[in-house]
Chimera marker file (.cmm) of the C-alpha trace (Angstrom):
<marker_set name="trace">
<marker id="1" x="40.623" y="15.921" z="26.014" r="1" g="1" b="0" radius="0.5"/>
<marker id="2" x="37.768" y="13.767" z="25.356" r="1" g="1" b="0" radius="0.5"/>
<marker id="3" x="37.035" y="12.117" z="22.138" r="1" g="1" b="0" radius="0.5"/>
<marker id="4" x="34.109" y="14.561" z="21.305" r="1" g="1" b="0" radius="0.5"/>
<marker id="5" x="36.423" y="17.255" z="21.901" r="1" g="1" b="0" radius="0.5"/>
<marker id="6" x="38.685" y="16.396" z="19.558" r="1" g="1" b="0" radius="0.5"/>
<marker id="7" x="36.468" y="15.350" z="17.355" r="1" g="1" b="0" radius="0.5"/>
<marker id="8" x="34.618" y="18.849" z="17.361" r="1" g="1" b="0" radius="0.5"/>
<marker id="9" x="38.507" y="20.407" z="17.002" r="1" g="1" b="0" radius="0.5"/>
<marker id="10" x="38.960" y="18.570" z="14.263" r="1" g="1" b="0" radius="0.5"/>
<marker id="11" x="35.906" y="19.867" z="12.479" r="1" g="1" b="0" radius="0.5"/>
<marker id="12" x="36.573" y="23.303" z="13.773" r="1" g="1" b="0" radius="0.5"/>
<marker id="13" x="39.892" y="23.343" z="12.251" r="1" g="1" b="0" radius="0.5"/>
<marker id="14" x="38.399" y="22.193" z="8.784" r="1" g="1" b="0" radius="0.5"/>
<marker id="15" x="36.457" y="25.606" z="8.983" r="1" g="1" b="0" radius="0.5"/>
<marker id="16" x="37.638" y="28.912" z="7.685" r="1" g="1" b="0" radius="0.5"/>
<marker id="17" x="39.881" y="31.248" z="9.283" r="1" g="1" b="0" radius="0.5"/>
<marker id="18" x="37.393" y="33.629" z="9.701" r="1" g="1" b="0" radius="0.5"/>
<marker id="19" x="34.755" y="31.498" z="11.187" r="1" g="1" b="0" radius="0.5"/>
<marker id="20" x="37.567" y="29.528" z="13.517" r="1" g="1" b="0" radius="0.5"/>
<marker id="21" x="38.628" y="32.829" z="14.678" r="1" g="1" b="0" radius="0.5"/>
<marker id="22" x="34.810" y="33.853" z="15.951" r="1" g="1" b="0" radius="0.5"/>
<marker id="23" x="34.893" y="30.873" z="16.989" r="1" g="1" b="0" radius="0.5"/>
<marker id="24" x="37.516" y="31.012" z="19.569" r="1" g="1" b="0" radius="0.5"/>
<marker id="25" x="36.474" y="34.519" z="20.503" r="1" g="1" b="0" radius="0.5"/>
<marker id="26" x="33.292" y="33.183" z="21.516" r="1" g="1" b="0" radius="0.5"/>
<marker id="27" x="34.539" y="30.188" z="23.372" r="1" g="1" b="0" radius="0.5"/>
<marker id="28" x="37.226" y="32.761" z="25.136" r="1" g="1" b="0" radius="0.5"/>
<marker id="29" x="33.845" y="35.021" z="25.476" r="1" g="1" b="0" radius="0.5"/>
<marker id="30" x="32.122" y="32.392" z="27.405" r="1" g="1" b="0" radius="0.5"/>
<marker id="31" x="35.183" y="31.779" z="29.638" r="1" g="1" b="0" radius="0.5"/>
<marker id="32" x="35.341" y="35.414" z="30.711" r="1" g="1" b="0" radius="0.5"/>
<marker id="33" x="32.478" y="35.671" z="33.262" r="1" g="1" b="0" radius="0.5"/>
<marker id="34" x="32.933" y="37.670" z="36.268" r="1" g="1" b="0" radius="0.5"/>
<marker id="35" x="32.365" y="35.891" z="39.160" r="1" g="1" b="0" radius="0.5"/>
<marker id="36" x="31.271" y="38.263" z="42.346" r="1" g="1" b="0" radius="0.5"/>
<marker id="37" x="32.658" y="35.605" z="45.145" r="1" g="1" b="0" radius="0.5"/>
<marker id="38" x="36.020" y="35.643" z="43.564" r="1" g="1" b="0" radius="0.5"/>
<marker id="39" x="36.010" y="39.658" z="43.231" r="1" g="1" b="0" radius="0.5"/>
<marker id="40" x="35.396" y="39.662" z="46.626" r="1" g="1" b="0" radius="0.5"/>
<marker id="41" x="38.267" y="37.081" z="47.589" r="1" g="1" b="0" radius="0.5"/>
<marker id="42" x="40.413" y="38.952" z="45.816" r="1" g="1" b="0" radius="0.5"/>
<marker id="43" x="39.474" y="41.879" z="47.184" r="1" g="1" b="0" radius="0.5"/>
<marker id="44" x="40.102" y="40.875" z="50.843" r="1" g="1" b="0" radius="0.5"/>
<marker id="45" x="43.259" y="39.654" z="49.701" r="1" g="1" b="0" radius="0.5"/>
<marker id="46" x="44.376" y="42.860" z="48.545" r="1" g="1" b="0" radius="0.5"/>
<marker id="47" x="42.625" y="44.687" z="51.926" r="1" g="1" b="0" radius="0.5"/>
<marker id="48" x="44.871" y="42.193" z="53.916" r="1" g="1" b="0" radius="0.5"/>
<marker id="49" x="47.854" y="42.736" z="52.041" r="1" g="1" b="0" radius="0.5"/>
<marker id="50" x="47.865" y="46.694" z="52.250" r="1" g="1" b="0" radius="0.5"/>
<marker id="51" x="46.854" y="46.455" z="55.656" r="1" g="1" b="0" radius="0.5"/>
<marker id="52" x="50.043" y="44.587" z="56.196" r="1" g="1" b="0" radius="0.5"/>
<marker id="53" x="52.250" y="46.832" z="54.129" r="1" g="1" b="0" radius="0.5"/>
<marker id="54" x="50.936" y="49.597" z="56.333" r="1" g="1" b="0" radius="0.5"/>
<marker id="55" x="51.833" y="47.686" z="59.559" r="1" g="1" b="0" radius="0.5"/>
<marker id="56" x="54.993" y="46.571" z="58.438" r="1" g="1" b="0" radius="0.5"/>
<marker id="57" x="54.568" y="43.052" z="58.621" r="1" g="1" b="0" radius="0.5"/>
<marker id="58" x="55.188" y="42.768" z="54.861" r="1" g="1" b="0" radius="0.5"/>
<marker id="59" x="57.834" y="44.743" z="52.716" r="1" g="1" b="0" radius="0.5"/>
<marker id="60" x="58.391" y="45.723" z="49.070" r="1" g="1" b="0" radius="0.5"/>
<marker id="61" x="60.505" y="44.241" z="45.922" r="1" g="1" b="0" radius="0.5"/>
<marker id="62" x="61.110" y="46.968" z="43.470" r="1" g="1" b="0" radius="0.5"/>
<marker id="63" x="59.402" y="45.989" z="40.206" r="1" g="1" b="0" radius="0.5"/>
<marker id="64" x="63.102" y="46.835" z="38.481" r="1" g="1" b="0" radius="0.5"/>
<marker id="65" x="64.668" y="43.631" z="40.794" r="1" g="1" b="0" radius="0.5"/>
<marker id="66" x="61.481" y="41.343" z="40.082" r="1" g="1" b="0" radius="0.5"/>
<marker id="67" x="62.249" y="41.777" z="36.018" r="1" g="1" b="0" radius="0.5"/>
<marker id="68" x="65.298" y="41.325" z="36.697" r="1" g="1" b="0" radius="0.5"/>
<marker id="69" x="65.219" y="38.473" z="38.040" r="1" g="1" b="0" radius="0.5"/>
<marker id="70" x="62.515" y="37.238" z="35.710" r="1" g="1" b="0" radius="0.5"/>
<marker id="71" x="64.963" y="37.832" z="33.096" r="1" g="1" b="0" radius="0.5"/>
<marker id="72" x="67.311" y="35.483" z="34.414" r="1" g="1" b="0" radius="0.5"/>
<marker id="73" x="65.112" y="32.851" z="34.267" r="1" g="1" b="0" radius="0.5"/>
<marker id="74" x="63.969" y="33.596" z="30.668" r="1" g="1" b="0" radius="0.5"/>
<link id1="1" id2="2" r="1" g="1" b="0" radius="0.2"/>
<link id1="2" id2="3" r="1" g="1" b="0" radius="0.2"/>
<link id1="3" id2="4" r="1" g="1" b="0" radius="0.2"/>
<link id1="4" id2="5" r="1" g="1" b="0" radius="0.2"/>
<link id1="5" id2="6" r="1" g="1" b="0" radius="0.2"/>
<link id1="6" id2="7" r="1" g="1" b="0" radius="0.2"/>
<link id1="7" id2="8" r="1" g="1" b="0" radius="0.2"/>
<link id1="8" id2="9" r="1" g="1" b="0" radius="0.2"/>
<link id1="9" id2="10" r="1" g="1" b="0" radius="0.2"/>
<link id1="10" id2="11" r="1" g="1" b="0" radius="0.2"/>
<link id1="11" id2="12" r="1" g="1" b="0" radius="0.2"/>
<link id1="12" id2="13" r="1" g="1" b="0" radius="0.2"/>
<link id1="13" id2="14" r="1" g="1" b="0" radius="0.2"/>
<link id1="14" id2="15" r="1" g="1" b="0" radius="0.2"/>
<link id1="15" id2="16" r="1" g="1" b="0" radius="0.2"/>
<link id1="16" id2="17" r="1" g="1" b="0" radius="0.2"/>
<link id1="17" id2="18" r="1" g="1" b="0" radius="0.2"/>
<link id1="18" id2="19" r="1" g="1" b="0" radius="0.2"/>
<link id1="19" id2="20" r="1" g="1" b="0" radius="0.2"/>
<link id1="20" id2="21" r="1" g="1" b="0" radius="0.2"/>
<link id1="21" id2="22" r="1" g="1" b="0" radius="0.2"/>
<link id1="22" id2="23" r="1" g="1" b="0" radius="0.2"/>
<link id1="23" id2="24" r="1" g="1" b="0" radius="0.2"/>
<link id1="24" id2="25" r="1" g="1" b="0" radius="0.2"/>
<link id1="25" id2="26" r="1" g="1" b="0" radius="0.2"/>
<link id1="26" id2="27" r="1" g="1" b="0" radius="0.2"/>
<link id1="27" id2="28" r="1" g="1" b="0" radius="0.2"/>
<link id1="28" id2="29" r="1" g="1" b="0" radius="0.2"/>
<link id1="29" id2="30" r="1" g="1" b="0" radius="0.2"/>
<link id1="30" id2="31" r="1" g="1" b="0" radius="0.2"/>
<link id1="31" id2="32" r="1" g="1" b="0" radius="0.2"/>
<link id1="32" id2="33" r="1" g="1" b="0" radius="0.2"/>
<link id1="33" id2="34" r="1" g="1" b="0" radius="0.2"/>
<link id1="34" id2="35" r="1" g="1" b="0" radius="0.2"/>
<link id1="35" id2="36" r="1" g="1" b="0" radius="0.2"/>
<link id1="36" id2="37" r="1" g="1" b="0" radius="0.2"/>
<link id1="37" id2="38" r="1" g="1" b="0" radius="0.2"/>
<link id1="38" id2="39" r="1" g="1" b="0" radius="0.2"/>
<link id1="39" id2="40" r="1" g="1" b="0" radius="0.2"/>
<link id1="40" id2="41" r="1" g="1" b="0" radius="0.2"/>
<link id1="41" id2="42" r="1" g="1" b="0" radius="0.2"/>
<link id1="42" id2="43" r="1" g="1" b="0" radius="0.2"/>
<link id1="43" id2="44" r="1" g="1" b="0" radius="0.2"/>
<link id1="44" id2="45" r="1" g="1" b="0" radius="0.2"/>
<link id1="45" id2="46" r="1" g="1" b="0" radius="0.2"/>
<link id1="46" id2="47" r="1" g="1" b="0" radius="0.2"/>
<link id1="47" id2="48" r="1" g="1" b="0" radius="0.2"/>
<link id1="48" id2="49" r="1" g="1" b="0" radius="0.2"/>
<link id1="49" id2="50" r="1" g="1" b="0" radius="0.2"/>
<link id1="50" id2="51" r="1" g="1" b="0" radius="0.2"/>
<link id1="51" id2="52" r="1" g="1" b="0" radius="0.2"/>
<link id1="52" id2="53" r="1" g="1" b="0" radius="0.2"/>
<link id1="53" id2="54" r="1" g="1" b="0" radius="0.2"/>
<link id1="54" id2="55" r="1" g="1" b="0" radius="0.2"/>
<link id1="55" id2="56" r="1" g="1" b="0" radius="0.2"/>
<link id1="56" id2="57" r="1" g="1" b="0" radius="0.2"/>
<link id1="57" id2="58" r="1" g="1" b="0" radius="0.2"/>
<link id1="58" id2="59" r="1" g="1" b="0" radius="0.2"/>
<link id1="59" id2="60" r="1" g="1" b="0" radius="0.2"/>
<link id1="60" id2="61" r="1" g="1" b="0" radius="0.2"/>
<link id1="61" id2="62" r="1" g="1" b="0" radius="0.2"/>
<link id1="62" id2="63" r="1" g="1" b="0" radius="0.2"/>
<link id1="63" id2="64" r="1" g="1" b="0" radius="0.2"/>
<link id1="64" id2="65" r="1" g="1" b="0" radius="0.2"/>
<link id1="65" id2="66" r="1" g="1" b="0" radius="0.2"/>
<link id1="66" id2="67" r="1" g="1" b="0" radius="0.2"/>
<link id1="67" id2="68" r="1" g="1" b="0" radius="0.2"/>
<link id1="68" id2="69" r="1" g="1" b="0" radius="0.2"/>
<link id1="69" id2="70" r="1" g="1" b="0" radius="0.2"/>
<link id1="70" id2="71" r="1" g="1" b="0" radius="0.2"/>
<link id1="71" id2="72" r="1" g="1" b="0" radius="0.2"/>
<link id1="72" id2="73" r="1" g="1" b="0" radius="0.2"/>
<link id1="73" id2="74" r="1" g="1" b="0" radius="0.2"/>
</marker_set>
């Protein structure tokens, strides 16, 4: 973080709760912008990834055995 930036956080946290909290939902706002050439990446990732399901070339987890296991790790 550069100095300015924690300068500015500094300030911002002097501020009320109300104002800090429009605050970050404008920052998050401004972080939130669709961006068409990733859509589409992501979207040929998903084409590809059906397209293998369908040929077989990749298989399943069952969403039960992937919490599971993410509870183990927890």
């Amino acid at each position: 973080m550069t100095a300015s930036t924690q300068s500015l956080l500094r300030e911002a946290l002097q501020l009320p709760s109300n104002d800090r909290a429009a605050l970050v939902e404008g920052l998050i706002l401004s972080l939130d912008q669709p961006d068409p050439s990733l859509d589409a990446l992501w979207l040929k990732e998903a084409e590809d990834r059906l397209a293998a399901y369908h040929s077989g070339e990749l298989g399943t987890v069952d969403a039960e055995d992937v919490f599971r296991e993410l509870g183990k790790k927890v």
